[in-house]
C-alpha positions, -999 to 999 in steps of 0.1 A, spaced: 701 235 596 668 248 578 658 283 596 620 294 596 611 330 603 574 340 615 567 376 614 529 378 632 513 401 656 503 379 675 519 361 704 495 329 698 506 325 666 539 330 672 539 305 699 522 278 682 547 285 652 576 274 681 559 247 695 550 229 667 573 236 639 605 237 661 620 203 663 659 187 661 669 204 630 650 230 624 652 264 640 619 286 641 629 322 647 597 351 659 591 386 654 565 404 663 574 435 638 588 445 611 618 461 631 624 429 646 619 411 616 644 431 595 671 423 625 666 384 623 666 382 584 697 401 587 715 379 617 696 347 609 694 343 576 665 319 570 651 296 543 615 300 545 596 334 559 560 335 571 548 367 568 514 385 585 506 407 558 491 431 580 520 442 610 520 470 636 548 491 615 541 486 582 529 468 551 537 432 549 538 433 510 564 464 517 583 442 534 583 413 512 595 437 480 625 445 507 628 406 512 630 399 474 654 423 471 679 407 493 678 373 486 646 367 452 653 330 469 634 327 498 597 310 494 576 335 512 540 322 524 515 352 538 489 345 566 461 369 572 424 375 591 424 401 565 430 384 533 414 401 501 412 387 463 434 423 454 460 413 481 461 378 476 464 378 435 488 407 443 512 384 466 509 359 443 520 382 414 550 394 433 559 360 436 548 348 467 554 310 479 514 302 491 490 324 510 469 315 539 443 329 556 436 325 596 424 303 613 453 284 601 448 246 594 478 226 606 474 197 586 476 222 553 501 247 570 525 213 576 528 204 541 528 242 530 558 246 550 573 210 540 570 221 504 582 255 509 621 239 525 622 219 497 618 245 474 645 264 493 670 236 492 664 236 459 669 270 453 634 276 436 608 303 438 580 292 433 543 309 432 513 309 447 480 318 464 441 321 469 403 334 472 369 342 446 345 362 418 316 383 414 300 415 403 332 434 393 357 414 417 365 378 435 348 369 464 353 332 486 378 313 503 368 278 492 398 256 480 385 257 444 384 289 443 418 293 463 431 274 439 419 295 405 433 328 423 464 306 429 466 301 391 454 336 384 489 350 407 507 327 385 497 336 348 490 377 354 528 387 348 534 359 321 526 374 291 513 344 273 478 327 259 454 323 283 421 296 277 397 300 303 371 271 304 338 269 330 304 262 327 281 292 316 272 318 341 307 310 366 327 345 359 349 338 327 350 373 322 356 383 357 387 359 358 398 373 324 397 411 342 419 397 371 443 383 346 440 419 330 448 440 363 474 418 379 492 421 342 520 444 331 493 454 302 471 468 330 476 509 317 466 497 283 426 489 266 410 459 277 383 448 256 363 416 256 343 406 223 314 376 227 318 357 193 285 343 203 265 371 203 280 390 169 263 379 135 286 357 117 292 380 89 305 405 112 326 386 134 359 393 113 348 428 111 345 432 144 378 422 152 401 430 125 385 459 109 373 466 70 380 489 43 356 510 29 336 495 -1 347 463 8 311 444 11 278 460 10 270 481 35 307 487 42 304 530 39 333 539 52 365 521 69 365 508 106 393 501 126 387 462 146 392 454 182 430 442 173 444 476 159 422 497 187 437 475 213 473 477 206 493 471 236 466 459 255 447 424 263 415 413 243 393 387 257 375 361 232 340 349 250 325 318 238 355 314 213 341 281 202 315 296 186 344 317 160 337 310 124 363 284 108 372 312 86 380 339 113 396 310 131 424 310 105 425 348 105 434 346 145 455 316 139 477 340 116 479 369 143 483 346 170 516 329 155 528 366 134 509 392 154 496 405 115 462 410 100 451 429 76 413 445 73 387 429 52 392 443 19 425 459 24 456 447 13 483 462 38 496 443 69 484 457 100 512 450 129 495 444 167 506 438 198 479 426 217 476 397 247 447 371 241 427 359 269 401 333 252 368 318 272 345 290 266 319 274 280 325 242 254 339 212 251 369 225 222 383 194 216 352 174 207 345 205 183 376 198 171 365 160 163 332 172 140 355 199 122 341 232 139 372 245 156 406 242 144 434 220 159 462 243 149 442 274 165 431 257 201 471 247 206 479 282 204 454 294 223 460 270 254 494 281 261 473 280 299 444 267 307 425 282 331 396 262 349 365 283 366 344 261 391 309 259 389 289 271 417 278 235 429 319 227 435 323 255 457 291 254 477 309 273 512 312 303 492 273 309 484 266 323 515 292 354 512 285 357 476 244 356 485 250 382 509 272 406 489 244 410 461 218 411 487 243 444 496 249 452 462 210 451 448 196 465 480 211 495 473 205 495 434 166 491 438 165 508 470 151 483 495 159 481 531 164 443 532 196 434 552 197 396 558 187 363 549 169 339 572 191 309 582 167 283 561 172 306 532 210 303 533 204 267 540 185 266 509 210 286 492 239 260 496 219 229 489 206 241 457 223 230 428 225 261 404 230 246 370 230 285 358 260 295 381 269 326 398 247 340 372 216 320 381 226 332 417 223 374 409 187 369 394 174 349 427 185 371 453 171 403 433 138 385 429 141 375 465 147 413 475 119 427 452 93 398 471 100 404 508 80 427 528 103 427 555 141 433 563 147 396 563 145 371 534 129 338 543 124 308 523 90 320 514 108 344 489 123 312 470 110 313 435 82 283 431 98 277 395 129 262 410 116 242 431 87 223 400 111 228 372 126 194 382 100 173 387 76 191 358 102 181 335 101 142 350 68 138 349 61 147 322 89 128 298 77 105 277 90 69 286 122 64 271 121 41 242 151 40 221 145 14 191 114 37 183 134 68 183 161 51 165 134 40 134 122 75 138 156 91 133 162 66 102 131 69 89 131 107 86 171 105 74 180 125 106 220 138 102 245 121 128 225 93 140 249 74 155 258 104 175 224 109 184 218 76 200 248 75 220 242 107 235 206 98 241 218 66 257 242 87 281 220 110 287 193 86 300 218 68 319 236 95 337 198 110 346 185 78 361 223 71 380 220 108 394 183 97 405 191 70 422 216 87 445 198 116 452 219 136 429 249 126 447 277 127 425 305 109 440 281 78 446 267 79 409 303 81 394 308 49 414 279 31 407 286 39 370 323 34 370 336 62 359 358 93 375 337 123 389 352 146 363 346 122 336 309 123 348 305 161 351 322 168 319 297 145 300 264 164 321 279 197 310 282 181 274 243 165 276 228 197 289 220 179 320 207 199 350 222 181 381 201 174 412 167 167 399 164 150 435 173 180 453 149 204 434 116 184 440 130 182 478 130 223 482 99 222 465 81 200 487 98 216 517 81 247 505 48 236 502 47 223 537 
């Protein structure tokens, strides 16, 4: 008969636990400490364990290393008021089934718990868990973020390949850290290399080091980021933009874990975990011969999604009002809070430039307010006409003329260039017409939402026009 244990605090939740989950079949078992709860593992012997991870006596992650030690079998899911990105990543590292936070919603605690005895009949242990990102940590408790901290619990201890993909501005790096602390290579170097912002010439220097003489301007040897990080985890920003000849330089370490230094003829040996991010679309660079096949499969071992702001809308508020904290303080300003049409504002913007586009609002916000509060009067104008600037003043779309044009003046890639124009056009005027509502232009257009937001991240498309002219017009009245 499948056993459930609840170890809470709190007689309510303890309670409910009884009434709802206990039924012909199943036995729900309650502690209220860790004392208690040691004495019912011991005597009861259940499948599944809910654990509060904060307990009158003691650590709930103490007692769930105690747990594992017993019987590594047992699908553990934590529920806390207290939950933190450090503790939930942490659980999740350790091996924990899900984690929850309180108030706890039935519906999703039902299944949790469904899944969790099937695992135990099963005899699996599964991992899991939840929460955010920003400044130098993850902040939220929307489900799509929940869900990347899940994934983050997950890879950490696996010491494998990790691709990180997201929209510019989202936290790639951030989520590339997390990976790094919850790792086993957390007492070694982490260092994180943009092949984006490095002149092509020194991109393979950079990383694997030269010898001295070996081009001009080469005065004396330098050890790369692979033979300084040794033991440790490198991340690779905006890896799609890697030269095709460093590419097969990485593919060689990736598969041997040997390099040698430009110029030099002795194999270097590295160990060193790589964590690669980009903000592009690799397998269509793959189709025009920029980035090579051979190199992305190696590199994808996981993939790790980031969600763009927009997806995860719940969270602005929290994240608004930690760098409202956090630049307060920086530029000394005494402004505490954010008027409720501000935060309004906040959520209903669409923020094609992310977390990132976030940051720079709320500092200009705090360096315009006269007063301890930041109203909607502090919204930067720009946001609001960039929108409808931009529509205005388009020219009409006319694509036979631009097609001559492009032939006439023997523009490279023409077909390409027409079909993107086409989509472009199209996915604009759809997104128009429904306000910027995504869901109803994927319908009207036939195609899946992430179908559609993968081809406005491809186009350059800033979503919402709709949306922006709105909060302009809202703040000229």
């Amino acid at each position: 008969m499948p056993k459930l244990l609840v170890v809470d605090d709190e007689p309510t939740i303890r309670y409910s636990f009884e009434k709802v989950f206990s039924a012909p079949g199943t036995v729900v078992i309650a502690a209220g400490t860790l004392s208690e709860a040691r004495l019912a593992l011991a005597e009861e012997r259940p499948d599944v364990l809910v654990l509060d991870l904060q307990l009158p006596d003691g650590s709930g992650l103490d007692f769930f290393d105690e747990v594992r030690l017993q019987n590594p079998r047992i699908p553990i899911v934590f529920i806390t008021a207290h939950g933190t990105t450090d503790t939930a990543i942490e659980a999740m590292k350790r091996g924990a089934f899900d984690y929850l936070t309180k108030p706890l919603d039935l519906e999703q605690l039902t299944r949790l718990l469904g899944q969790a005895f099937e695992a135990a009949r099963l005899m699996q242990t599964p991992a899991a868990l939840p929460d955010e990102i920003v400044g130098d940590r993850i902040i939220g408790s929307s489900p799509a973020i929940q869900t990347m901290c899940k994934a983050i619990g997950r890879v950490a201890a696996q010491d494998v390949n990790v691709l990180i993909v997201g929209e510019s501005g989202t936290g790639k790096e951030l989520v590339a850290r997390a990976i790094y602390q919850h790792s086993a290579r957390s007492g070694k170097p982490f260092l994180a290399i943009n092949c984006a912002a490095l002149p092509e010439n020194l991109v393979e220097s950079e990383l694997f080091g030269h010898e001295q003489g070996a081009f001009t301007g080469a005065h004396k040897q330098r050890i790369g980021k692979f033979e300084q990080c040794d033991g440790g985890t490198i991340l690779l920003d905006e890896i799609g933009d890697m030269p095709l000849p460093v590419q097969a330089k990485m593919l060689r370490l990736l598969q041997e874990q040997i390099f040698e230094r430009i110029g030099g003829n002795r194999s270097i040996t590295t160990n060193v975990r790589v964590i690669a991010a980009t903000n592009k679309n690799l397998e269509q660079l793959i189709q025009s011969g920029a980035f090579r096949n051979d190199l992305y499969y190696r590199l994808k071992v996981v993939t790790l999604p980031v969600p763009a702001l927009r997806d995860r809308a719940e969270d602005i508020p929290s994240l608004a009002v930690h760098f409202l904290g956090r630049f307060a303080r920086e530029i000394h300003r005494e402004v505490r809070a954010f008027t409720p049409a501000m935060l309004e504002r906040l959520k209903t913007y669409p923020w094609p430039g992310n977390v990132r586009e976030l940051q720079g609002v709320v500092k200009n916000a705090i360096l315009h307010s006269p007063g301890s509060t930041i109203g909607v009067e502090a919204w930067p104008q720009a946001l609001g006409r960039a929108a409808a600037e931009a529509e205005s003043s388009a020219a009409p779309f006319d694509l036979v003329e631009r097609i001559e044009s492009w032939l006439s003046e023997k523009e490279p890639k023409v077909y390409e260039r027409v079909i993107a124009e086409v989509e472009r056009e199209l996915l604009t005027r759809a997104l128009r017409y429904t306000r910027g509502h995504q869901a109803q232009a994927s319908e009207l257009l036939g195609i899946n939402r992430t179908t559609l937001r993968t081809k406005l991240r491809e186009l350059g498309i800033v979503l919402d026009k709709v949306v922006a002219e709105r909060l302009d017009s809202e703040g000229a009245s």
